[in-house]
N, C-alpha and C positions, 0 to 999 in steps of 0.2 A: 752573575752578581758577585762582587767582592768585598767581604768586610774588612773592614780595619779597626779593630782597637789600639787603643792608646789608654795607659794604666800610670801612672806618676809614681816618684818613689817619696820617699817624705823625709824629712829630718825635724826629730826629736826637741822639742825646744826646752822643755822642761819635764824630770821624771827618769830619768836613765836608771836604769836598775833598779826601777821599783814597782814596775807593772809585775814580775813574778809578786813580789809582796801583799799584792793585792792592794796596792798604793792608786794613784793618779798619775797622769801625765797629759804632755800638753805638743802634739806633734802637725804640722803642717806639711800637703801635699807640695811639689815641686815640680816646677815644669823641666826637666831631667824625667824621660820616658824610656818603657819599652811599650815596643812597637811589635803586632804580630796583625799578617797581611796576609789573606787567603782566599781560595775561592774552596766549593765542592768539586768530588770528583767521583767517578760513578765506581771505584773498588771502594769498601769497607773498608779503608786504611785512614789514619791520619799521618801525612808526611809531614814532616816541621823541620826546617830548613833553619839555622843558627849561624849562620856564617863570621858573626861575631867573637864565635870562640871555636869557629873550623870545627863543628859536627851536625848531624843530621839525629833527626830520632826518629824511627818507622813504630806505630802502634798501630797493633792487626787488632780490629773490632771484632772480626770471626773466633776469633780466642782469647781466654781467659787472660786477663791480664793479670802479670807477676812482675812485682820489681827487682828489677838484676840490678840495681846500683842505690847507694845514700841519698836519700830524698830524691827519690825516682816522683817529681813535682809532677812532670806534664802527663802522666801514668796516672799519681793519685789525684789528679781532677779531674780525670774523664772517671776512673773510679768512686768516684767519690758522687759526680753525678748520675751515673749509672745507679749505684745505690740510693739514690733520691727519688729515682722513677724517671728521670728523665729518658728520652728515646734518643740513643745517637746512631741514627738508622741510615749514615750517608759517609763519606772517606770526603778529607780535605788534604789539601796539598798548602802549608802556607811558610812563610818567612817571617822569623823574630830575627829583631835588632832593635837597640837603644841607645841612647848616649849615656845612660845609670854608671857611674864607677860600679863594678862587680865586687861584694864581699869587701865593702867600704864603707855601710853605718846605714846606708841612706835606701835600704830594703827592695835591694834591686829582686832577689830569688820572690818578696812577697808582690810586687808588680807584675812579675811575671806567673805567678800565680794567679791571681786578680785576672788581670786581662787574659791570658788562656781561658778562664773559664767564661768570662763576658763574652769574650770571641766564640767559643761552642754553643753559646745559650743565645748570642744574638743568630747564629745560622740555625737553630730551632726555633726562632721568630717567638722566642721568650724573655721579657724584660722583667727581671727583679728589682727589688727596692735595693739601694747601696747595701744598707745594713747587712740584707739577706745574701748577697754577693759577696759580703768579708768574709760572713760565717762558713759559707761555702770554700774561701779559701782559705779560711784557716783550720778549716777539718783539716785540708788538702794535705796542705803546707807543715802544721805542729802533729795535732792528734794522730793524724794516719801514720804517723810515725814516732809516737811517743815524746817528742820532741819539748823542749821548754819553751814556752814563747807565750803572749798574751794576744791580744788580737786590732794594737794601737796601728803595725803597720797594715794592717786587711780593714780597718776602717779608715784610716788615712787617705790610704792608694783609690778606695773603693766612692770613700764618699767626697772626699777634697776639700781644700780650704785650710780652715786649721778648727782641732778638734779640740774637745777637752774625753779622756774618757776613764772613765772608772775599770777599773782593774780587778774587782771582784764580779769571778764566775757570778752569772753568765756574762757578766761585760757589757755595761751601756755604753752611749758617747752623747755627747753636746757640740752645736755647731756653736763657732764663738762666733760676735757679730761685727767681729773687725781681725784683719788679717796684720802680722805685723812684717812689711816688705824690706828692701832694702837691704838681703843677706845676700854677703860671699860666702861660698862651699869650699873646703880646700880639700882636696885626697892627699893624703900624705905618704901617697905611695907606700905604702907600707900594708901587707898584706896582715889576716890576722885569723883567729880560730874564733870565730864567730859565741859557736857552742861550750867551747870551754871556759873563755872569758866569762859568758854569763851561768855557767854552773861551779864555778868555783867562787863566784861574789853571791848567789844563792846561798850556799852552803853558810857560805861564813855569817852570811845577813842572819840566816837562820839560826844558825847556832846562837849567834848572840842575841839573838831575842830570845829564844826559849830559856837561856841562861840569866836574863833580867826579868823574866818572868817567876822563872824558880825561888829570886830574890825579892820580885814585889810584882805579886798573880793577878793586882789591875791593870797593869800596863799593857795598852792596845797600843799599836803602832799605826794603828788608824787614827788616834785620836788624843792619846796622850800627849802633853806638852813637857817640851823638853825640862822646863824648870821642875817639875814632880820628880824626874827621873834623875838629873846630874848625880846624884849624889850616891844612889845606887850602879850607876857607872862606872864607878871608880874599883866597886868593888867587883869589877869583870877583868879578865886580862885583858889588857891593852888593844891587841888587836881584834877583838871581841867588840869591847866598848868601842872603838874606835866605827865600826861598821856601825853600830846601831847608833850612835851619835850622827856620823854623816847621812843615812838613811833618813831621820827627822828631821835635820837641818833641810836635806833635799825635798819633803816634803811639802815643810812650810816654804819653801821655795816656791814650788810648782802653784801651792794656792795661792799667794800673794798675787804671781802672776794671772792667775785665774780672776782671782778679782780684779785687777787691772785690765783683763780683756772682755771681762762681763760687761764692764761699764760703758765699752765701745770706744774707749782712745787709750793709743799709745803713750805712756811718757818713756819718751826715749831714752835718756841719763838712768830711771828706774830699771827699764828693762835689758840694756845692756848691763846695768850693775848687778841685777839675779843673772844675768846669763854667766858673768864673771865670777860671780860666787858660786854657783853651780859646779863648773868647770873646776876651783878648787875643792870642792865638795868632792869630786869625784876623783883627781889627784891622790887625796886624803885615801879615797877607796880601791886606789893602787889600779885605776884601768888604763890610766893616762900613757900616755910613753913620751921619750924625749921631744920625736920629731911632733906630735904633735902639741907639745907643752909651744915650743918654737914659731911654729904656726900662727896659735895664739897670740904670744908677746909679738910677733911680725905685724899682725894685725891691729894689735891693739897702737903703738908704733905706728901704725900709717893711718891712725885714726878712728879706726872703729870702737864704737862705744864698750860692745859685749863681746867676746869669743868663748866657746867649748868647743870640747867633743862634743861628738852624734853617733848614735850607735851603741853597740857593747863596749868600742874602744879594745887597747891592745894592738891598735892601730886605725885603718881606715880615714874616715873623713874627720873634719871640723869644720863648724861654721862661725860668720862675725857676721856684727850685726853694724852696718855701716851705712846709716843717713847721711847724703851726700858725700859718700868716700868711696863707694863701691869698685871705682878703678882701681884707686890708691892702691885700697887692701887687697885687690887682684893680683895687681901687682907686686904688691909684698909677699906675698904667698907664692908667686910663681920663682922669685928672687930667693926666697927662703928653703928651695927644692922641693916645693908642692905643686900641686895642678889646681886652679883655682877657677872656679865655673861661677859667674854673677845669675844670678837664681832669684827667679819670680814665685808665686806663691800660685797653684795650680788648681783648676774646679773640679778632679776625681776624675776617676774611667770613665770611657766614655766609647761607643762603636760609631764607626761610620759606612754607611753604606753606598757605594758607588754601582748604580745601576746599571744597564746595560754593557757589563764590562766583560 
């Protein structure tokens, strides 16, 4: 027998840098995969086979496992279920490979997270509900390693479609009842530091909320409206106020659209105009970089209604949002020194199994 899972990666539609906040956000699977393909084998090993980025990793079941590198992933998810009760009482031999930009917005390491451990639970002839499959990878993936993160890409990847989900521990989600299609992806070739980008806009986020709290102790950033607050903003520094202004602005972004997808139809001119705004929102919040500012204007230029970033930013991906354009804007994107991928909206992980193989 051989499984194969297939794990999607997602791109962020509304919400960038506010799931730390314990904000909302609004993210959609993609059909852009990693792919891990394997059978058992009778030594207690698992071999995983990467050829994608030329390495191999051997994990010995007969001994403790210890992480020898930075987000040692495919380690802490066999750890991870191993400390669940699960039984991994059999060695696999298999092969990842994806078409995911790597370390480009669009949560290639949480796909590969996801799907590994589907892929170990589907050869235990064990099927969990989505939800309980994110949670599982994102012990893996954030907590087992202290790391920052919320759990938008592990239920994205895990349950598909497009989500809505809240951001305050423990973290729910909502399936929305209409998908919005018709985006180009662009990589901007531009490589980026994932972790630092979003712990350096934490910090700042942070700071200037505590410091407009110090000045006026009702202000929730869950729920306060920006007209209460302006006026005490002024009296923050600059790049203080400035973060906690773009953080509610992004807010009221994200539900607008929320209620636009609750309702089950798209207005297109709407929705590209919040992704537009968004994307300056986040400019404003200094994650932006040149080439993908570029990107953008390319896109928007050969027709697309909406473009942002996706991701932490700092580089990586952007998306447009392009009813009846989606060559166009390909092709501007590709013209503009990006790589530009036309991207469907994808149903979540998923195993397959090929019998007698």
């Amino acid at each position: 027998m051989i499984v194969e899972t297939i794990a999607p990666g997602r791109i962020c539609l509304f919400g960038e840098h506010q799931d730390f906040l314990g904000l909302w956000v609004i993210a959609s699977a993609i059909d852009l995969h990693i792919h891990i393909k394997g059978k058992k084998i009778k030594d207690k090993v698992l071999i995983i086979n990467m050829p994608d980025i030329r390495e191999k990793e051997i994990i010995d079941l007969e001994n403790e496992i210890v992480y020898t590198k930075k987000r040692d992933y495919l380690k802490a998810g066999v750890k991870v279920l191993l400390n669940r009760g699960f039984n991994i009482d059999f060695g696999i031999e298999c092969v990842v490979n994806g078409e995911l930009p790597i370390n480009a917005g669009v949560s290639s390491s949480s796909a590969l997270v996801v799907g590994w451990i589907k892929f170990l639970l589907t050869h235990m002839g064990v099927e969990l509900p989505p939800d309980e499959l994110a949670r599982l990878a994102h012990r893996a993936e954030v907590l087992e390693f202290k790391e920052p993160g919320g759990m938008m890409d592990h239920f994205t990847s895990s349950i598909g479609n497009t989500i809505f989900v809240d951001c305050v521990p423990p973290f729910s989600y909502e399936s929305l009842p209409v998908n919005p299609e018709d985006f180009v992806l662009g990589d901007s070739l531009e490589r980026k530091e994932t972790l630092e980008v979003l712990r350096r806009s934490h910090e700042q986020a942070e700071a200037g909320i505590k410091k407009l709290k110090e000045i006026y102790p009702p202000f929730d950033i869950r729920k306060t409206p920006l007209v209460e607050v302006e006026g005490y903003l002024k009296q923050l520094p600059s790049h203080l106020a400035d973060k906690v202004y773009v953080n509610i602005i992004n807010r009221d972004i994200c539900l607008e659209a929320y209620e636009m997808f609750k309702k089950g139809k798209i207005e297109e001119e709407r929705l590209g105009s919040l992704l537009n705004r968004h994307h300056e929102m986040l400019r404003i919040l200094g994650v932006s970089t040149k080439k993908l500012d570029e990107l953008c204007q390319a896109s928007l230029e050969a027709g697309a209604l909406g473009a942002k970033l996706v991701g932490s930013g700092g580089g990586g991906c952007m998306i447009a949002y392009a009813p009846g354009r989606q060559e166009e804007v390909a092709r501007a994107i590709d013209e503009a020194g990006g790589k530009a991928y036309i991207i469907n909206i994808d149903k979540g992980c998923r195993s397959i199994i090929h019998e007698g193989v």
